[in-house]
C-alpha positions in Angstrom: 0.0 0.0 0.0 1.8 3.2 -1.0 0.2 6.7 -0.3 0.1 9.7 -1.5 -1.0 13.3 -0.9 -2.8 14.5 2.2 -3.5 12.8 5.9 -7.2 12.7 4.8 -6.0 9.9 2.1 -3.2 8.7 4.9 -6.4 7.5 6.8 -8.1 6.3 3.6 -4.9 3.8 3.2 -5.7 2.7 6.8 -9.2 2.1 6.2 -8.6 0.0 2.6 -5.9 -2.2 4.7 -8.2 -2.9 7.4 -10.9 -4.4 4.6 -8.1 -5.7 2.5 -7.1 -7.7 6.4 -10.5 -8.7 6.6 -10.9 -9.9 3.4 -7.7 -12.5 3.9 -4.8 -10.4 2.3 -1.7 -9.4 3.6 0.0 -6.5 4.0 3.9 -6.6 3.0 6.9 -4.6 2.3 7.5 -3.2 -1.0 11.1 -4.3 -0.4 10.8 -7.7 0.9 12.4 -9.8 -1.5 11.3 -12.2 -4.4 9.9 -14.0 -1.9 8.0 -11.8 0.3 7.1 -9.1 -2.4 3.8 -8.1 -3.3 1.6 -9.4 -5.8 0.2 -6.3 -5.8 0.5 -2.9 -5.4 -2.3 -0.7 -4.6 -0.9 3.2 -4.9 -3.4 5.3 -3.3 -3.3 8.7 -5.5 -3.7 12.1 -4.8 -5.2 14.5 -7.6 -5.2 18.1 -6.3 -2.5 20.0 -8.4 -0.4 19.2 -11.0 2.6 18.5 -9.2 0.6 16.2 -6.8 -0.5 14.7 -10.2 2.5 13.9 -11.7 3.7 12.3 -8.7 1.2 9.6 -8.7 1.7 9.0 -12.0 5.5 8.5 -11.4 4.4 6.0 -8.3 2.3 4.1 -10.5 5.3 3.4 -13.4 7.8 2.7 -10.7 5.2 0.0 -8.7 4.6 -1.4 -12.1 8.6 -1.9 -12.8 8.4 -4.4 -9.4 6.8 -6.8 -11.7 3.7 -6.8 -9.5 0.4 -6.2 -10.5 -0.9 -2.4 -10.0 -4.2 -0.9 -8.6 -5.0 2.3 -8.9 -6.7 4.0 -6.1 -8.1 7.9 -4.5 -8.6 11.0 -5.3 -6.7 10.5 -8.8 -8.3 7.7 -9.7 -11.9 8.9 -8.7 -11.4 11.9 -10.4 -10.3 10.6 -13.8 -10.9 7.3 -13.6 -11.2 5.8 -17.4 -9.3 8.8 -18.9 -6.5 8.3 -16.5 -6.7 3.9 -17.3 -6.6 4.6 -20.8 -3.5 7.1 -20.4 -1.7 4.5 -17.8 -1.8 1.0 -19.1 0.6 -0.2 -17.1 -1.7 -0.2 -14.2 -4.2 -3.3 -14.1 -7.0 -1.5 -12.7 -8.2 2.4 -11.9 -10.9 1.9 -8.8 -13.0 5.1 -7.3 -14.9 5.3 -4.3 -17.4 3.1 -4.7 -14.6 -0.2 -5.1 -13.6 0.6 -2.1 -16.0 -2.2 0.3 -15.2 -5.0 -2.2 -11.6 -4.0 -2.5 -10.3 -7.1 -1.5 -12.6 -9.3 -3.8 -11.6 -6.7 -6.9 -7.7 -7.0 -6.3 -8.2 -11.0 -6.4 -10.2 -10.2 -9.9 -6.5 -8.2 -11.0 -3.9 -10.9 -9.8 -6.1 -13.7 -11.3 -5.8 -11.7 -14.4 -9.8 -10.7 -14.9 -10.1 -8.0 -16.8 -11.6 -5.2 -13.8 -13.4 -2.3 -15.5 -12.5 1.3 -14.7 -14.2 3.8 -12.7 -16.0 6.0 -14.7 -16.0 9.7 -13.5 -18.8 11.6 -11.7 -19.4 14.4 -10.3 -20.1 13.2 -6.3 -21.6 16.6 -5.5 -24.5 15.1 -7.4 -24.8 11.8 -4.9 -26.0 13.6 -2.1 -29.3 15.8 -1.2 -28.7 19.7 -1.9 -30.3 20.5 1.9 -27.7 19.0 4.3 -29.9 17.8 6.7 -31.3 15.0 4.1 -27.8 13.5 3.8 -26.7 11.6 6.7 -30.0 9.3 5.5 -29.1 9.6 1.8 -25.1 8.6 2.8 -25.9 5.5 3.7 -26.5 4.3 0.0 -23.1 6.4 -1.3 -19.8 5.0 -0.5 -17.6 7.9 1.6 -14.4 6.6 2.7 -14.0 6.6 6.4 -17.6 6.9 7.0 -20.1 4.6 8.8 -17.8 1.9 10.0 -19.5 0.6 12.9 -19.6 -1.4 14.9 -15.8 -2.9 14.4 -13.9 -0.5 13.3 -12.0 -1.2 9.5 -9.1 0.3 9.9 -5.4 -1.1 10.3 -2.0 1.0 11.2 0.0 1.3 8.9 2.8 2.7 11.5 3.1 2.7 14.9 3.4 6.6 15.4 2.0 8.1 18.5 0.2 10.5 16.6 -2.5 9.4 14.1 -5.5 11.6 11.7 -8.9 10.8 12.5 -11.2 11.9 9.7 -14.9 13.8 10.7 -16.5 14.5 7.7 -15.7 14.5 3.9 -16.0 16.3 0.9 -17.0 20.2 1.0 -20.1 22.7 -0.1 -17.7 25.8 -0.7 -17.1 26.4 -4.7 -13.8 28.5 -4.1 -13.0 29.0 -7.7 -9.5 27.6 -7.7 -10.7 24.2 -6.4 -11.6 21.0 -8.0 -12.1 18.9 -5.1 -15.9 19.4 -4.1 -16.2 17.5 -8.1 -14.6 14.7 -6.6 -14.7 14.2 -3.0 -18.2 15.2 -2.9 -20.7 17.2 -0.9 -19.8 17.6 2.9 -20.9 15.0 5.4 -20.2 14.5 8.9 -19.6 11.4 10.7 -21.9 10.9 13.5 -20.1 12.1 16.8 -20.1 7.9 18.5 -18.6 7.2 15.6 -15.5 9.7 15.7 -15.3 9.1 19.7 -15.3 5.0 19.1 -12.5 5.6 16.5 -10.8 7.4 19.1 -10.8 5.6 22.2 -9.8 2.4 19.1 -6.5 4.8 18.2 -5.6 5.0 21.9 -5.5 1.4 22.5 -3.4 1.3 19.5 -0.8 4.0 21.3 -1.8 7.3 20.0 -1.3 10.0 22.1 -2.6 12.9 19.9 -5.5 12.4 17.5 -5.5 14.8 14.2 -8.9 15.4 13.2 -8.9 16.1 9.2 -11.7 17.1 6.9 -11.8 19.3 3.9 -13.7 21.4 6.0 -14.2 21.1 9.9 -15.6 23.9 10.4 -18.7 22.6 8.9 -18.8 19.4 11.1 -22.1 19.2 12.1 -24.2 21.2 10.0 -25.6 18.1 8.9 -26.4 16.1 12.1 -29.5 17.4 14.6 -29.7 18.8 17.7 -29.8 15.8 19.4 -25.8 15.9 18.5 -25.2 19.5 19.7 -26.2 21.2 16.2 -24.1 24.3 15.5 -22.0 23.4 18.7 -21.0 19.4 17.6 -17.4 20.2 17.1 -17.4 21.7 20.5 -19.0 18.1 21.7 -16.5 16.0 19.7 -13.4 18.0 21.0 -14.7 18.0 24.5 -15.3 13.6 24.3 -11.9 12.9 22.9 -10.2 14.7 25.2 -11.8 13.0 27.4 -11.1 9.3 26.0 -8.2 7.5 28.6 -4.6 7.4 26.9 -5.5 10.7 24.4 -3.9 13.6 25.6 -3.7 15.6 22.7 -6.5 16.8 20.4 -6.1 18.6 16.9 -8.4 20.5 14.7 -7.0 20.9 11.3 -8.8 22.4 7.9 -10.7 25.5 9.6 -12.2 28.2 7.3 -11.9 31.5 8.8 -15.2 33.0 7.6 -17.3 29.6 9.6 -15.4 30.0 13.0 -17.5 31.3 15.3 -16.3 32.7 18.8 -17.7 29.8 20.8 -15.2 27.7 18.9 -12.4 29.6 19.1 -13.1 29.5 23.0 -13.1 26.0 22.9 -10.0 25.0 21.0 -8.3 27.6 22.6 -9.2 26.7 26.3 -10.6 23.2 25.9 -8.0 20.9 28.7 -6.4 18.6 26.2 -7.1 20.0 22.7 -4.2 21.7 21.4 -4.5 25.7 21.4 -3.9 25.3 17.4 -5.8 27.0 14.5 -5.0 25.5 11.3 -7.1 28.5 9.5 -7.1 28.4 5.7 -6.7 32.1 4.9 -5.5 32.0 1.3 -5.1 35.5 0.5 -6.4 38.7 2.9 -6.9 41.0 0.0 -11.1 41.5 -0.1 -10.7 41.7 -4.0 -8.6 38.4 -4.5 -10.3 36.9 -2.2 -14.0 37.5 -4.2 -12.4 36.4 -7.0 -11.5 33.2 -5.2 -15.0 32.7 -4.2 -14.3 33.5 -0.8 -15.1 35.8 2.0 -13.4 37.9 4.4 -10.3 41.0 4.0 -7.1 41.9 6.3 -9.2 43.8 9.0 -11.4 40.9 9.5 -8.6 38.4 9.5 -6.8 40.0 12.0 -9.9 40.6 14.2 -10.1 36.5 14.6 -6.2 36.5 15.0 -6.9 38.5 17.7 -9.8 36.6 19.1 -7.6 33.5 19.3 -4.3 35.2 21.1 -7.0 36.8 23.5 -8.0 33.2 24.9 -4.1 31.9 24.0 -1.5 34.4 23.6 0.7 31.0 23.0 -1.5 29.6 20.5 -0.5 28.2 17.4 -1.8 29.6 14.0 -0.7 28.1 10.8 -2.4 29.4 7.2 -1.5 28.6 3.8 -1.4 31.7 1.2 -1.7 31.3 -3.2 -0.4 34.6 -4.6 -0.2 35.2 -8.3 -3.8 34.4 -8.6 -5.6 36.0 -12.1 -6.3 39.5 -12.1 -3.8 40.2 -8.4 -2.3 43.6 -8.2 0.4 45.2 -6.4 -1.7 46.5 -4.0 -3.3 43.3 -3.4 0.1 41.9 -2.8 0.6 44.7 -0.2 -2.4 44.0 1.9 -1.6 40.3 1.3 2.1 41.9 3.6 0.1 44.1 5.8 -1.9 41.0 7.1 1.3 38.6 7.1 3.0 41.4 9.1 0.4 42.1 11.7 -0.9 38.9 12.1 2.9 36.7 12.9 1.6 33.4 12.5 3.3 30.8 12.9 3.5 28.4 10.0 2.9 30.3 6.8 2.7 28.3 3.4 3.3 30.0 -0.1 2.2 28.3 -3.4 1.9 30.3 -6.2 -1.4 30.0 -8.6 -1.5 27.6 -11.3 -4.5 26.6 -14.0 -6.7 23.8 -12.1 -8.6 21.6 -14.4 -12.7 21.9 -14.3 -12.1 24.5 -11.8 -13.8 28.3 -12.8 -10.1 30.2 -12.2 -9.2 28.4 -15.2 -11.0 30.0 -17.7 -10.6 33.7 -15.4 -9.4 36.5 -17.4 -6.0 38.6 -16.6 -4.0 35.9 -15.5 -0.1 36.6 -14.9 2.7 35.1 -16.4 5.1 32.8 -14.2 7.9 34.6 -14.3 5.8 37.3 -11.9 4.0 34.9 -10.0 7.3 33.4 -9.4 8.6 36.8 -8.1 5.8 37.0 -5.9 6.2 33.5 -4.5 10.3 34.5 -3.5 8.8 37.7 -2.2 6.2 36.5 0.1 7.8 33.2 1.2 11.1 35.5 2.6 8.7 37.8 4.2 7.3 35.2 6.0 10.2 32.9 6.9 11.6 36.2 8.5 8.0 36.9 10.5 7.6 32.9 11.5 11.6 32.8 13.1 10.7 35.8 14.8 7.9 34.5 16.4 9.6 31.4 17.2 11.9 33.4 19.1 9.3 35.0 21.3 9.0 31.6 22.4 12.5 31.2 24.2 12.6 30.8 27.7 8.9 29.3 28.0 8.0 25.8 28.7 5.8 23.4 25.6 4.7 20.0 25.8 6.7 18.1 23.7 5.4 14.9 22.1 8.5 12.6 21.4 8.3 10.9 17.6 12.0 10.6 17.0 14.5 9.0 19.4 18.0 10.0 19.7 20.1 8.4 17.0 24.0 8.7 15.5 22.3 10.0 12.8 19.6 12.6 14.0 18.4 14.3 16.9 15.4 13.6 19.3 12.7 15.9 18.1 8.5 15.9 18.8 6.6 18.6 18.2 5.1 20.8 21.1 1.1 21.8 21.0 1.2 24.6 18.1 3.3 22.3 16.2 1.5 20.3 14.0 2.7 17.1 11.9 4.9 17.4 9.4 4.0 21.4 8.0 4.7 23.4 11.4 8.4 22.6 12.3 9.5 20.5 15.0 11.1 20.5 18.8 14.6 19.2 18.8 15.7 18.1 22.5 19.0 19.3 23.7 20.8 17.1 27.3 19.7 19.6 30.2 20.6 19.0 34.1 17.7 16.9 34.7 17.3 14.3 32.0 19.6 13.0 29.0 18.1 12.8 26.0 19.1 9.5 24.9 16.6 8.3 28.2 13.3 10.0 25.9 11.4 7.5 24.0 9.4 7.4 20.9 5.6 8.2 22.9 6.8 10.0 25.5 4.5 13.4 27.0 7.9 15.4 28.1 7.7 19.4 29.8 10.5 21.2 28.4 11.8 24.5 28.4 12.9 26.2 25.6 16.0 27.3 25.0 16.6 28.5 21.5 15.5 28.1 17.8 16.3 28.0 14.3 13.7 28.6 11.7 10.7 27.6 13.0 12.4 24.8 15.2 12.5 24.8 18.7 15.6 23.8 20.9 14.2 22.6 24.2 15.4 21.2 27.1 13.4 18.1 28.9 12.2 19.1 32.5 9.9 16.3 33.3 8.1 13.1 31.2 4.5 13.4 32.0 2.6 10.5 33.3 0.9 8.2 31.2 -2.6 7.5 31.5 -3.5 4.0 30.1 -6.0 3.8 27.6 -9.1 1.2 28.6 -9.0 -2.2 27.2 -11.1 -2.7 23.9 
């Protein structure tokens, strides 16, 4: 099983090797010699831009030079299905969505060398009820990946990292003009809050310590569901339970968009005991005009009014935001109020990806596009602007203490690092552990809750030194 793309598809991989487990296949190493390799490969694809595009394509060819057989999979597959089969024949078959309950029973189709047809594409927006209320009923007869599980839960890890994603909902009822997702993930669903929590307290007994909670959009969790599940307030209910769950003592909220998060949720990811004080808040661009043109609501003022919201209830808090510049019909002075936000604000994580054409997607076809070589400009420009704001406030956060958790022990070759709460995984930098009076860093352990202190940084990177591991409570028995 190789993946590709975002945690939302690392959780999809879990879920197709749990069924693939249950349906009597095994899971092995890519590498494990002529006789322990695969017979086949299932590359799990990711289909958002064209760099993401190219690299499942690459994937595929080099699976299919193993000599095993090669199944397609995700958001690459779902979205071009035949087109992409037809393009790619080295891969044996090109399975959406819907393949993904009889998985198991479709890969023993390709290794016994049945012909399996292709997915043809649709566009999922169209499987679901317009009114969200009608869909949780309606969902039962579509296939969303990670959804309606129950009772035994079909996933399987496929590492044994203390922290895992947890998906709450899928696909997405914004039509932000630069994205193509919505077409194939769908229209946005929630999972029903026992669900989510059973997941959890599953995750803990596998040894996760801090559960990721992804979404295209979770600021929309519950929009769907009744008040009998909190209504406009299930978030609040769903952060509030896992925290709660023995063994997880970290909860994260990625994929929030800034114009759906209310006060009441900002107060609770900020203050909540055991959710991280973290706001993953998908800003794109601050400039009103841009961001119309994107589809999108908000400006700098109103930005930085929530910004301030947050470091009212957590001057510590994390805030992480990706921004596209270059985008058809930007001006100077959008780039400047694009600055005066990035300069005011001092997030911490700041992402830079400069515009490119999206297929199907309505900024295609927008007029007064720029040419690379400026959009490139305006990438270097914005990306050293805030690389100089993000070390800075890094900085601000020498001499106070984090909670650190551990996910790389001290080695010959690299440092023992974890991340601290406004650090997520992977995007946000990291906490590298330095010997201090009290304990040695070679004595930390993958899983370990640790109070440090910090004492320097570089970049975005901490330097902190370990004060005290923090107890661990053990997770109830399953």
């Amino acid at each position: 099983m190789l993946t590709l793309g975002c945690a939302r598809n690392e959780v999809d991989s879990e879920e197709l090797a749990g069924r693939l487990s249950g349906g009597g296949w095994e899971l092995v190493d890519l590498d494990g010699g002529a006789d322990a390799g695969p017979d086949v490969i299932v590359v799990n694809t990711c289909g958002f831009v064209e760099s993401a595009k190219k690299d499942s394509v690459d994937t595929l060819l080099a699976a299919a030079d193993t000599g095993a057989k090669v199944v397609a999979v995700g958001c690459m597959a779902e979205r071009y299905g035949t087109e992409l089969a037809d393009s790619l024949p080295e891969a044996s078959a090109v399975l959406g969505f819907d393949a993904y309950p009889d998985l198991a029973e479709r890969l023993g189709e390709v290794v016994a060398g049945h012909a399996v047809a292709s997915h043809v594409p649709v566009d999922r927006r169209t499987l679901l009820p317009i009114s969200p209320v009608e869909r949780q009923a309606a969902s039962a007869d579509v296939t969303v990946p990670g959804h309606a599980w129950g009772p035994r839960i079909e996933r399987k890890r496929l590492d044994d990292a203390p922290v895992a994603s947890l998906k709450i909902a899928s696909g997405c009822d914004r039509r932000c003009s630069f994205c193509a997702i919505p077409s194939f993930r769908g229209s946005f669903v929630s999972r029903l809050p026992g669900e989510i929590l059973a997941e959890g307290a599953w995750l803990a007994a596998q040894g996760v310590r801090e559960v990721v909670l992804v979404s295209e959009n979770s600021t929309s969790y519950g929009k769907d569901l009744g008040r009998e599940h909190a209504g406009e307030r299930a978030l609040e209910a769903v952060l509030t339970g896992l925290a709660a769950i023995p063994g997880i003592d970290r909860v994260r909220v990625s994929y929030l968009q800034p114009a759906e998060t209310r006060p009441n949720l900002v107060r609770a990811i900020a203050t909540t005991p055991g959710v991280a004080d973290y706001f993953d808040m998908s800003f794109q661009h601050s400039s009103e005009t841009v961001l119309r043109r994107m589809r999108r609501f908000g400006d700098t003022d109103s930005f930085l009014k929530l910004v301030g919201q947050i470091r009212e209830h957590s001057p510590a808090a994390g805030i992480r935001s990706n921004v596209i510049v270059g985008f058809p019909g930007e001006t100077e002075a959008d780039v400047a109020e694009l600055v005066r936000f990035l300069t005011e604000a001092r997030l911490d994580a700041v992402g830079v990806f400069g515009y490119s054409d999206e297929d199907g997607t309505e900024a295609e076809n927008l007029p007064d596009k720029l040419d690379a070589d400026t959009v490139a400009a305006r990438v270097a420009r914005i990306s050293a602007l805030a690389e100089e704001l993000t070390t800075q406030r890094a900085e601000e956060r020498i001499g106070s203490e984090v909670v650190v958790l551990v996910e790389r022990p001290d080695s010959e070759d690299e440092d023992c690092a974890g991340r601290a709460a406004h650090q997520a995984p992977e995007v946000d930098g990291e906490c590298v552990f330095v010997s201090g009076d009290l304990i040695d860093v070679t004595d930390l352990a993958v899983g370990d809750l640790v109070r440090a202190r910090v004492v320097d940084s570089e970049g975005v990177d901490l330097v902190v030194e370990p004060l005290e591991v923090l107890p661990r409570v053990a997770p109830d028995s399953p």
